[in-house]
N, C-alpha and C positions, 0 to 999 in steps of 0.2 A: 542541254547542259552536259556538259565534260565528266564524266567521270573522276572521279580526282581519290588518292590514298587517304583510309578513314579507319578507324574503329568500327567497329559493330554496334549497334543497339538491342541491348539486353533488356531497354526498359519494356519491350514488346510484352517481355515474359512477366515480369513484373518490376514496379517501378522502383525499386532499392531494397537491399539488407533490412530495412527498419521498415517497409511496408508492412499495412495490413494486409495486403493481398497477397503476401507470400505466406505472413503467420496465415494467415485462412488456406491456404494449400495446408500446411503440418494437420490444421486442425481437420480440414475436410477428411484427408487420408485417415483421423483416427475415426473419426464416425463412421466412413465405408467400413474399414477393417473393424469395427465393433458390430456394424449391424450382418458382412461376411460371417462372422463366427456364429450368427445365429442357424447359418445353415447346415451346420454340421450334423447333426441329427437326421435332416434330411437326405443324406446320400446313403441312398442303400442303393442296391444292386438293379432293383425295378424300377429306379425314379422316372416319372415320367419325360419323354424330350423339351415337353413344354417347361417344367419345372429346370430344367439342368440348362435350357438356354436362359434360361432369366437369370442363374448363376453366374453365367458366362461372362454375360454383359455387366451385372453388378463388378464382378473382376475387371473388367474390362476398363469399367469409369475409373477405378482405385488407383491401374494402370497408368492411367492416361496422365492422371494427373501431378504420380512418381515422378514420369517422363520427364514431362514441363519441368518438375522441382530439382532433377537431376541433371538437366541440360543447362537450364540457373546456375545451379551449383559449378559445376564442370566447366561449363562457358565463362562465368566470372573468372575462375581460377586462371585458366591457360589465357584470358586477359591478361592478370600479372599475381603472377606463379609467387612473389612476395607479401602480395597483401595478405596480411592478417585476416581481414576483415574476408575475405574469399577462403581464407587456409581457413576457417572459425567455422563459415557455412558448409564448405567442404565436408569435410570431416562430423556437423550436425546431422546431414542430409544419410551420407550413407550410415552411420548407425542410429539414425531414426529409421531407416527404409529397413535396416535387417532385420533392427526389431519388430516392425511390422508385418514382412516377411514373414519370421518365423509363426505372427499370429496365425495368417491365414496357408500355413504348412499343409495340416491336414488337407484340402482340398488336393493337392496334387499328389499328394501319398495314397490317399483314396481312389484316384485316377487311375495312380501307374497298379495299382493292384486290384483294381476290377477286371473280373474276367474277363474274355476275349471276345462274346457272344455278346454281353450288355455294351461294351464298348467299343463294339464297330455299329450298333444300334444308335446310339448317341453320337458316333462320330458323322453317319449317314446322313442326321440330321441336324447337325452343327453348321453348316454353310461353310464361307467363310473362316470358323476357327480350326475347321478338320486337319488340315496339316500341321498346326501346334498342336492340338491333342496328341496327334497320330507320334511326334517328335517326343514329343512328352513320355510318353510310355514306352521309348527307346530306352530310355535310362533305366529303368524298371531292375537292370540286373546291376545297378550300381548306387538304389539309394539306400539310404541307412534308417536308423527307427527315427523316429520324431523325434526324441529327444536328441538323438545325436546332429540330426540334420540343422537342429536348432541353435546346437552349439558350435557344429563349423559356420555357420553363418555368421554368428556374433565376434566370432577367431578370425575371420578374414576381415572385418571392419578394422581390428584394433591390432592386426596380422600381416598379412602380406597386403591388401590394398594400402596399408598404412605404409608401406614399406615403399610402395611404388608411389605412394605422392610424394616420401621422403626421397626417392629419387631422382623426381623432378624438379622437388625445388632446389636440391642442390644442383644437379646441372644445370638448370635455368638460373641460376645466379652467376655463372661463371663468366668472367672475364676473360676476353685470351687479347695478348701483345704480340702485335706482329707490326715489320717496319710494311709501310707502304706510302711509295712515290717520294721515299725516301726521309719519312717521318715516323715515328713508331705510334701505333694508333692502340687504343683499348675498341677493343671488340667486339661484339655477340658471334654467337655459333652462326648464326646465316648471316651476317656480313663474313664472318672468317670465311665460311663456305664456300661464297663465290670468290672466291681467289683462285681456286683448284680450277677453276676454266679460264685461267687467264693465257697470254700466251708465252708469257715469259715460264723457264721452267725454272727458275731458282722462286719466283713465287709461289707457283705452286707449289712446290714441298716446305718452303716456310708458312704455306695457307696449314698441312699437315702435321707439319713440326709443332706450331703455337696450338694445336689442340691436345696430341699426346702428350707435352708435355705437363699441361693440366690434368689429362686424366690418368696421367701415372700417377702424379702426386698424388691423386685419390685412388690408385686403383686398386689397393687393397681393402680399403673400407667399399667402394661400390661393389668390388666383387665380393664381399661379405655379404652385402646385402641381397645380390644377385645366388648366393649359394644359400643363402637361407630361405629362398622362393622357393630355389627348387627342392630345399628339404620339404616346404610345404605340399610342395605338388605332389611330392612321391607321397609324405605320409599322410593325405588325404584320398587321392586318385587311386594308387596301389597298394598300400598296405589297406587303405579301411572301404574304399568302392572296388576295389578289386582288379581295375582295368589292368590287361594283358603287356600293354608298354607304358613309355612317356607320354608320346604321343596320340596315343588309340581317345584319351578324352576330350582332345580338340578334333578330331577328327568325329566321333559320333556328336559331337556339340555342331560342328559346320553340318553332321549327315551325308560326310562322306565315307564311302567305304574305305579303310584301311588300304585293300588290295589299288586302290587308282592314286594314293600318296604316294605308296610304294612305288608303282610304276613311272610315279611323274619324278620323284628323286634317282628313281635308279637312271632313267634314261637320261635327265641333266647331267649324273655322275658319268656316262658313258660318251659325251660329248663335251666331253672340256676342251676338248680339238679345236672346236669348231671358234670359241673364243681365243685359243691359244696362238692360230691359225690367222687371227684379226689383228690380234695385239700384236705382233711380228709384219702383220704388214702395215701397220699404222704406224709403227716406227718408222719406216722407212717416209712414209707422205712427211713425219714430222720432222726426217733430217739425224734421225737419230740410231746408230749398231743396235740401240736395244732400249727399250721403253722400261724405265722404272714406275713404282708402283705408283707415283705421285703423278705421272702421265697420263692414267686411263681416260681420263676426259677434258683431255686437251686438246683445244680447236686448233682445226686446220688451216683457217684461215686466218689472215693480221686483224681484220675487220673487228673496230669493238663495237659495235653495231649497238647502239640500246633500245627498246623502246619503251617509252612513259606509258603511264597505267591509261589512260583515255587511249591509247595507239593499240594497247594488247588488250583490254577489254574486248574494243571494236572486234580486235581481230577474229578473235575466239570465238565472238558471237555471227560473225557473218562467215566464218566458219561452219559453224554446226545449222545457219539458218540455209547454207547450201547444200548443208544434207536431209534436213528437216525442220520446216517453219516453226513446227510446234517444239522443236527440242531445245530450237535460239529462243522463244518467249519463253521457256520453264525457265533456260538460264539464266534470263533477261530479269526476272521473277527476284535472283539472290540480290542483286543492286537496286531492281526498285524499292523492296522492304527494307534495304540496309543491313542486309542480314551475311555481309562480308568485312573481314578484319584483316586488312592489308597490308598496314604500315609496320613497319620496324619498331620494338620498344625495348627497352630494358627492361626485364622480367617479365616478357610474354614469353611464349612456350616458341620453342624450335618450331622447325619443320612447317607440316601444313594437314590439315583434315578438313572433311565434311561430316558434322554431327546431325542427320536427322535424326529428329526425336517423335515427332506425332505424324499418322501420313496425311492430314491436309493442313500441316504446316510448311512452308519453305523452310529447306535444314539452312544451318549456319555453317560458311565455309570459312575457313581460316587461311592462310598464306603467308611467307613473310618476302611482300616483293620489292629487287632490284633493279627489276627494268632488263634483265640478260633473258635470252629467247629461252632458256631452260624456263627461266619461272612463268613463262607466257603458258609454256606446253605444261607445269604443273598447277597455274588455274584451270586449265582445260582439261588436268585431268580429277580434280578436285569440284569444278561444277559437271561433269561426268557423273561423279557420285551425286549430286545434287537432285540430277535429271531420273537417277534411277528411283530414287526415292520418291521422286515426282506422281512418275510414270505411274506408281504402286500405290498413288493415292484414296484408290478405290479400298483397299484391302485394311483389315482389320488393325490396330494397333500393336497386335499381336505376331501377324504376315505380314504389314509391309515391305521391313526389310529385309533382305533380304541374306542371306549366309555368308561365310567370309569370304570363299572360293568366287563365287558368282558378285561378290560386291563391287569386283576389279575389272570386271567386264566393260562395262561402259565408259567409265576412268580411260582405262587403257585405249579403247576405241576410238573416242573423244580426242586423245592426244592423236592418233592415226590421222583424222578429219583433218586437222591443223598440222601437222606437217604435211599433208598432199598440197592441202590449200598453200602453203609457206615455198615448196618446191614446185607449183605451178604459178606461181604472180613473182619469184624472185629472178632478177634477170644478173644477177654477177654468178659467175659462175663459181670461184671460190666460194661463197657463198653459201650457195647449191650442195658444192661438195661436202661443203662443213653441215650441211643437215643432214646428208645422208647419211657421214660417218658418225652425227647425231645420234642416230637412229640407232646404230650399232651398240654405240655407247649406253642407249639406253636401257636397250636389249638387256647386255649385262645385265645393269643394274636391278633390273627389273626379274629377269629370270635366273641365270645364273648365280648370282652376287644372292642373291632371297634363298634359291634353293641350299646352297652351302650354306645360311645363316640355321638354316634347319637339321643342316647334319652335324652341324657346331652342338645344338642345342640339343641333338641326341647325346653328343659325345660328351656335353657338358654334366648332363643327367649323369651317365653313366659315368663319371669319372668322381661325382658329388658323394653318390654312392660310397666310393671307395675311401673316401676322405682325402680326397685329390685337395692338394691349396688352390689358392687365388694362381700361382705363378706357373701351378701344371696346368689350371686351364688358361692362360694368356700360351702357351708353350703346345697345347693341343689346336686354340685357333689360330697358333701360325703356320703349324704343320694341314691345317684347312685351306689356309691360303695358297702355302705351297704345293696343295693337288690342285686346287684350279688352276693355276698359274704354269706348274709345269716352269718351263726352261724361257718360257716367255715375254717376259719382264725381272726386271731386278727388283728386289723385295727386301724393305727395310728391318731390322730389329722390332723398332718402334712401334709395327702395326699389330705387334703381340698385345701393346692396349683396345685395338681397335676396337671389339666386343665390347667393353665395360660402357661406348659409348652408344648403343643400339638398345634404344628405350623399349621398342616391341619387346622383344625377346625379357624382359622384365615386366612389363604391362600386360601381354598376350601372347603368354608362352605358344608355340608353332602358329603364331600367326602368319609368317613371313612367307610360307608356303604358297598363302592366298594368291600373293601377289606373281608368282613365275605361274599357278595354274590360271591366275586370269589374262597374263599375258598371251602364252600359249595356245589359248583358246581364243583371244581374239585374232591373232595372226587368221585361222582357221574362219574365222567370220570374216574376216576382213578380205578373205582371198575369194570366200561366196562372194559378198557384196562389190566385189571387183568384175565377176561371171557373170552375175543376176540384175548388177544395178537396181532400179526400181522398185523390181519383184520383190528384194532380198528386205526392202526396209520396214514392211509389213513384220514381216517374219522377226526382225531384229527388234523391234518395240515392241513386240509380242513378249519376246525372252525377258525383256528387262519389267516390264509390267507384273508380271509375275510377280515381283516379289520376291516374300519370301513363304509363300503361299504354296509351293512344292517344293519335294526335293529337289538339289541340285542335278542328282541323275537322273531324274524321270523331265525337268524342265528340257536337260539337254539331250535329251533320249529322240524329243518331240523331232529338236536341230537337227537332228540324225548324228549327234555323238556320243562314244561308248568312250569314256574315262575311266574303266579299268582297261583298255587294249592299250601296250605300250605304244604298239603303233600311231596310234592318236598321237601319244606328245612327242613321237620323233617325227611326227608332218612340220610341228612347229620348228624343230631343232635344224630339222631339211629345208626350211625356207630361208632359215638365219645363214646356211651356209651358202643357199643359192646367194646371200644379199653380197655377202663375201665376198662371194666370185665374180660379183657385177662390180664391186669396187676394187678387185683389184685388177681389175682392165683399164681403172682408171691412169694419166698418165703420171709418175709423180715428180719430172725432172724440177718442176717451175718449186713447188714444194721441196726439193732437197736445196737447191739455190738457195729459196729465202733463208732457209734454217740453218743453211751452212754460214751465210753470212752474219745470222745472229747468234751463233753459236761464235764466231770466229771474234765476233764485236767484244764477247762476257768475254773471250779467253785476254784480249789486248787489254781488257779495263781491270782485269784481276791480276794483270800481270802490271798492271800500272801502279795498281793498289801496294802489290806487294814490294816493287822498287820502291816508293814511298816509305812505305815499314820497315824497310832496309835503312834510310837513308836518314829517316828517323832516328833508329837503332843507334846508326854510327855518330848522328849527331849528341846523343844522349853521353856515348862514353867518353 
């Protein structure tokens, strides 16, 4: 059977809104959390291990079954972001779950303040849970008394989570008009998207054009809502947990050290060359004295190559089952449950994710696909994430998954697999060259492009602070732009909205980080398993099994990598520029030709245009 574009099946989880079987989740979780609170009495300082693992696990069922009711929820939604009926459950689910939450508070307040002695005794003999303990009691110099713990919880329900659904469903309603093939179309943000790789360049910046223009109009009101996030983050994280910066509480939240953030932005910030150095010779393959900002991922080749979803499935899967049998049946796994949402709709969510929620459930992956080789390599790297969660299905509900840093590893890798495979079976060689400058392109996006959304988001903090407007920070990230970019590209007004449109940085304040340190790190695996072949794949299914079962710096200790040595992430920066140097030996006469010629074609039709308008003109008076 063909694979074909479909929805998702949600009734897996349960079979509708109006089910008993979801009212029996609400009802179940209040019976755990009522018969939980009988244990409070019970935790003194000697409790027994046998006693505090039977704790564990009664938490653990409560967990599980949040999980399921949160993935419901959450999955219905980014289905379609306008239904009522999803915005209803939405919004029941997390402030049924806080206030839940705050019932069974004590148990982890209890935790983070047992002595040092009883609980490394209890963590000895926890199995399985000991790294969320051990995580747990990281926080210990940042939690606040019960009572107050109880009331940020219920303040982020009706607060800033509230604030970030309210941002999705406005941007998930929008509309954008842009002409294409010579008809003015209504749009979604991922049909507009794919415009920006077309090879015409006046479409591609009208693909840019019809979306800022939308979120100017709103950019005041989203940047309001986006500066009242981050009042919340400072007056919870720093004025009342205490943390040292902005970013220090995602960072002990991932478990990473402070000092190996540091190191991974400072070295990006010390290699904008190396992108600058790209953009300057891509111009030139595209025909162009100088690439503007609407160029960065513009193919090189005429080719509109497409391939239908039964061609890129296949692909992906006999991809990863050439790296590993058992990694193409995990992925094999998301299509036979039906546990993929592929198609295009009005009011589903942007973009693309993988939600695992239980580890011996297949997670639900999302997408919104057009058939262009980009979204081939973002299933691949989207069931990536699938497969890690897979791997980890031994691990507790608690461990399986794994931190944000390390979540990107296999994503990333995964799209690796499928362009080797894409650049060893394709025989045109334009082609050829368009993946590898792919590859570059993606680079950016992925490390660069993420790490600057991070120093945005400092400077954002810091300037929130000061009682900076909506129009100092649109005016702070284009002066962002302008250090990456340097002298490199020509750079519009317009992209001063760009921020308002980057839902992480609202959703999961420094989350973006994740993604340049998981790219980074897999160059580095990627360049082992190119040395080691065979040996190396042991080794690499070992890392991702884990979980999220260790830390990320003791899992990658094992790899032999030290993520606070800058050196580490300028290996990665040094291989981005070897890639450079390989393409620019490339030749590019055949490429200045065609671009000359279709450059020279827009100048005779706009010059036609404009005789016309002239001729118009004089006919009128």
């Amino acid at each position: 059977m063909p694979y074909k574009l479909s929805s998702w099946d949600l009734s897996q989880l349960y079979p509708g809104f109006e089910s008993a079987e979801l009212q029996n989740a609400f009802d179940m979780i209040e019976e755990q959390v009522a018969s939980f609170e009988g244990v409070r009495s019970k935790l003194t300082p000697d409790i027994s291990t046998e006693q505090f693992m039977q704790i564990m696990k009664a938490d653990e069922v409560t967990t599980r079954i949040a999980s399921k009711l949160q993935a419901y929820a959450g999955l219905s939604f980014t289905a379609d972001t306008q239904d009522q009926k999803s915005q209803a459950l939405q919004a029941r689910v997390m402030q049924f779950l806080a206030e839940n939450q705050n019932r069974a508070l004590f148990f982890s307040l209890w935790w983070k303040e047992l002595d040092d002695a009883n609980a490394k005794r209890l963590m000895d003999a926890s199995g399985d849970y000991r790294y969320y303990l051990e995580a747990m009691r990281n926080f210990k110099p940042h939690t606040l008394s019960e009572a107050e713990e109880k009331i940020v919880n219920l303040k982020n329900v009706t607060g800033v989570n509230a604030l970030g659904n309210l941002y999705d469903s406005i941007t998930n309603r929008y509309v954008f008009k842009m002409k294409a093939n010579g008809k003015e179309k209504d749009m979604t943000a991922a049909e507009l998207f794919s415009y920006r790789y077309s090879t015409d360049p006046a479409v591609r910046a009208a693909s840019y054009q019809a979306q800022f223009k939308v979120y100017a109009a709103d950019g005041p009101i989203l940047g309001q809502i986006y500066q009242t996030i981050l009042r919340d983050w400072h007056s919870e994280n720093l004025t009342l947990r205490k943390f040292k910066n902005f970013i220090a509480p995602r960072n002990l939240s991932n478990d990473v050290p402070d000092e190996a953030v540091e190191a991974l932005l400072g070295v990006a910030r010390r290699n904008t060359g190396v992108f600058q150095r790209y953009f300057k010779m891509k111009a030139k393959h595209l025909g162009m004295k100088k690439m503007r900002r609407y160029d960065i991922y513009a193919p090189l080749a005429a080719s509109k190559k497409k391939y239908d979803w039964n061609t890129a499935v296949n692909m992906v899967l006999d991809a990863f089952a050439g790296f590993s049998p058992k990694v193409a049946d995990l992925a094999k796994r998301v299509f036979d449950q039906n546990r993929i949402d592929s198609e295009i709709r009005k009011g589903k969510r942007g973009g693309a994710f993988c939600w695992g929620f239980l580890p011996e459930e297949t997670p639900f992956v999302m997408v919104n696909y057009q058939g262009n080789s980009r979204e081939v390599a973002t299933l691949a790297h989207e069931l990536g994430h699938a497969i890690h969660a897979m791997l980890a299905e031994h691990h507790s509900a608690y461990t399986f998954h794994s931190s944000l840093p390390l979540a990107e590893t296999a994503s990333t890798f995964a799209e690796m697999i499928l362009i080797d495979k894409l650049l060893a079976e394709e025989k045109d060689e334009s082609v050829r060259r368009d993946i590898l400058f792919k590859q570059m392109d993606d680079a950016y996006a992925t490390v660069m492009r993420q790490s600057y959304f991070a120093l945005f988001e400092k400077t954002a903090h810091e300037l929130t602070q000061k009682n900076a407007s909506v129009n100092d920070l649109s005016k702070a990230y284009l002066d962002n732009l302008k250090e990456q970019f340097g002298d490199s590209l020509e750079l519009s007004d317009e992209f001063k909205w760009e921020w308002v449109g980057i839902p992480h940085i609202y959703q999961v304040p420094f989350y973006v980080y994740a993604y340049a340190f998981g790219q980074l790190l897999v160059y580095a695996l990627y360049q082992q398993f190119k040395e080691e072949g065979e040996s190396f794949k042991p080794k690499y299914l070992k890392i991702l099994s884990a979980g999220g079962s260790e830390s990320p710096e003791r899992i990658l200790k094992e790899a032999g990598v030290d993520i606070r040595d800058a050196k580490f992430w300028q290996g990665g920066f040094d291989f981005l520029a070897r890639l450079v140097g390989e393409l620019e030996k490339l030749p590019v006469e055949k490429a200045k030709k065609r671009d000359a010629k279709s450059v020279k074609g827009k100048v005779k039709s706009a010059k036609r245009k404009a005789v016309k308008k002239v001729s118009k003109a004089k006919k009128k008076k």
